[in-house]
C-alpha positions in Angstrom: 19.5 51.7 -111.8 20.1 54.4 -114.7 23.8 55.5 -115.5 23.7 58.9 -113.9 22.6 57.0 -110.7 25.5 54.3 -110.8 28.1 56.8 -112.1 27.0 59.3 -109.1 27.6 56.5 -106.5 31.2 56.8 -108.2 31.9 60.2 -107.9 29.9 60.0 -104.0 32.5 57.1 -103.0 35.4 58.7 -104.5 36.1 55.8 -106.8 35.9 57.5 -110.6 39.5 59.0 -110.0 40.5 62.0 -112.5 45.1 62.2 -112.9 47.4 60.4 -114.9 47.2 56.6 -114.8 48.5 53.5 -115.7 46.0 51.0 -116.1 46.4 47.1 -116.1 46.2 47.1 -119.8 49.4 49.3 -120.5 47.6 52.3 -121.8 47.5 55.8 -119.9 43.9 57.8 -119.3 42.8 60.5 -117.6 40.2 58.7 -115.9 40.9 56.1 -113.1 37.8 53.6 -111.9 39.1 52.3 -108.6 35.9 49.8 -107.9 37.7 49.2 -104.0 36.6 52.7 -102.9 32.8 51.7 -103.8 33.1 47.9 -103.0 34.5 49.1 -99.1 30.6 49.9 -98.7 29.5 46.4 -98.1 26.0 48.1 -98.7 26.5 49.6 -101.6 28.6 47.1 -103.6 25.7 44.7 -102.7 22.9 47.4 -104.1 25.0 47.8 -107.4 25.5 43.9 -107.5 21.9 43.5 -106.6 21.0 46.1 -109.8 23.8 43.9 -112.4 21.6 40.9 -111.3 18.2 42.4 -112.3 20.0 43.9 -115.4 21.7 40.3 -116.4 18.4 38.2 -115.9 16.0 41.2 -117.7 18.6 40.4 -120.4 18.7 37.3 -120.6 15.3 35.7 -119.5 15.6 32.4 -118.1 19.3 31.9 -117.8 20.3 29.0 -115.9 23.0 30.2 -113.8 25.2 27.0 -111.4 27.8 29.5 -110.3 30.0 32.5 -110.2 33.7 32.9 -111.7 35.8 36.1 -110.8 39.1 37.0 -111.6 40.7 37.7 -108.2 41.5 40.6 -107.0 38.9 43.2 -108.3 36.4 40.9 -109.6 35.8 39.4 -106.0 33.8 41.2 -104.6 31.4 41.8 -107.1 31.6 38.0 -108.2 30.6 37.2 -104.7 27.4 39.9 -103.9 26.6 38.9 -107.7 26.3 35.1 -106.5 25.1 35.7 -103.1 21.9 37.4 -105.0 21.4 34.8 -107.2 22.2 32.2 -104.4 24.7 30.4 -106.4 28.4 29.2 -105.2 31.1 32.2 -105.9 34.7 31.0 -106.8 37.7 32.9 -108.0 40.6 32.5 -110.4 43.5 34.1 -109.1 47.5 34.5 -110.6 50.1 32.2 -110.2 53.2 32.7 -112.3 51.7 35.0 -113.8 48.9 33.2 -115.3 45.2 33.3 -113.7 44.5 29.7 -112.7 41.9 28.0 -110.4 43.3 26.7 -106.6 42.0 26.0 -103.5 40.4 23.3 -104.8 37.7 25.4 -106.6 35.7 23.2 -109.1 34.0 23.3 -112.7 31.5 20.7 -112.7 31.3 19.3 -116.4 28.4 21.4 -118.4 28.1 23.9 -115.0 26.9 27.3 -116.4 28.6 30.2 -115.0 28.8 33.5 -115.2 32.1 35.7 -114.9 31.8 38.6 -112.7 34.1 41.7 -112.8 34.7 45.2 -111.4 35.8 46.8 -114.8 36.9 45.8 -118.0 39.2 47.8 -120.5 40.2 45.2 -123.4 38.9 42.4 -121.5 41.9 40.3 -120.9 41.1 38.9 -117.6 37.8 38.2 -118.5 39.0 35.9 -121.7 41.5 34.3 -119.7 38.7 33.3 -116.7 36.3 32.0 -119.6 39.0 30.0 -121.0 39.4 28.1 -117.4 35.8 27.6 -117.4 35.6 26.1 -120.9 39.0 24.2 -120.2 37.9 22.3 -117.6 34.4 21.6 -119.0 31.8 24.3 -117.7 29.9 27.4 -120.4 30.0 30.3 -119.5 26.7 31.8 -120.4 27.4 35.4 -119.2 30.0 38.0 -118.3 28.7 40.5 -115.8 31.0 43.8 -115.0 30.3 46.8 -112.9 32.0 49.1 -115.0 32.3 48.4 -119.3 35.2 51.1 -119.7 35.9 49.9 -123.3 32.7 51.8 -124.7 31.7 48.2 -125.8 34.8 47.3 -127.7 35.4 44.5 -125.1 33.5 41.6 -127.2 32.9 37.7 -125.6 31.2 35.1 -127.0 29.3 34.7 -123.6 26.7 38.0 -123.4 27.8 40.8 -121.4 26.1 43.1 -119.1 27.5 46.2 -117.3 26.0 48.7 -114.8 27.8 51.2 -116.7 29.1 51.8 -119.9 31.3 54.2 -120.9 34.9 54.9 -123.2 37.5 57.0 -121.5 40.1 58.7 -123.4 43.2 56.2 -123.5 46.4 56.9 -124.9 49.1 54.8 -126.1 52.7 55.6 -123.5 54.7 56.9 -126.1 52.2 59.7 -127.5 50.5 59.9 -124.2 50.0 63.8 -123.8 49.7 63.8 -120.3 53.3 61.9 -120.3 54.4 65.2 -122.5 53.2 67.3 -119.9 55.0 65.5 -117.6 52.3 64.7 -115.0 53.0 61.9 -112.2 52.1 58.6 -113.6 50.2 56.8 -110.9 49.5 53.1 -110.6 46.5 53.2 -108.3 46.2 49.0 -108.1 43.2 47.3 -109.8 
């Protein structure tokens, strides 16, 4: 699947949003990727998850894969279509006082090999903190797998990472953002 085809399912679905937005990382963009509004199509999320499969194994030939990590609440979707095609068991991490942790007596099997599945990734930070739980309790990671790489590449792991698409949207810091200067509504459209 070529960029202009996954970035066109984004635009079809209504889920590359164009405003004033916060996003989970602090800074304001333009450019909103609300991965719900394509991952509603049970179809669709499971053709794109179906593409980051082929794209994650044509990468990385002969990966030995014993599960699938997500950061809950956008990355669960993805991390389970991304498990169900390699026929692999899916768990989440999900927040609890603030921290992401693993419940619901989800296991890491010592030396497991997982990959951590995600909708979008800015800086990364939910992504670092789901690897760290897999290395804390004794599993690799051996790749990250994300829809949508909005950090242009910036977003580095130790593990490999593959993304559908890749792209860098103009961010801006709140206190020189110029949208904020034009006074256009802030919206927090949920990740």
């Amino acid at each position: 699947m070529t960029d202009n085809e996954v970035l066109n399912i984004f635009l079809e679905t209504k889920a590359l949003l164009k405003g004033h937005f916060e996003l989970r990382s602090g800074l304001h963009s333009d450019q909103f990727f609300q991965c719900a509004k394509v991952l509603q199509q049970p179809r669709i999320a499971a053709r794109l998850c179906e593409a980051l499969v082929m794209k994650l194994r044509k990468e990385n030939p002969g990966i030995h894969i014993d599960g699938v990590i997500a950061p809950a609440m956008g990355g669960l979707f993805v991390g389970h279509e991304v498990a169900k095609t390699l026929g692999v068991v899916s768990i989440f991490a999900e927040k609890h006082d603030g921290a992401l942790v693993l419940r619901r007596g989800f296991e890491i099997p010592k030396n497991a090999a997982f990959v951590v599945a995600e909708d979008v990734i800015t800086r990364g930070g939910r992504v670092q903190e789901t690897i760290d739980i897999v290395e804390g309790r004794g599993g690799k990671v051996v790749a990250v797998a994300v829809l949508v790489d909005r950090s242009g590449g910036k977003a580095r792991f130790i593990p490999p990472t593959v993304s559908l698409l890749q792209m860098e949207p103009v961010t801006f810091d709140p206190i020189t953002c110029p949208l904020c200067a034009r006074k256009l509504p802030l919206e927090h459209p949920g990740s």
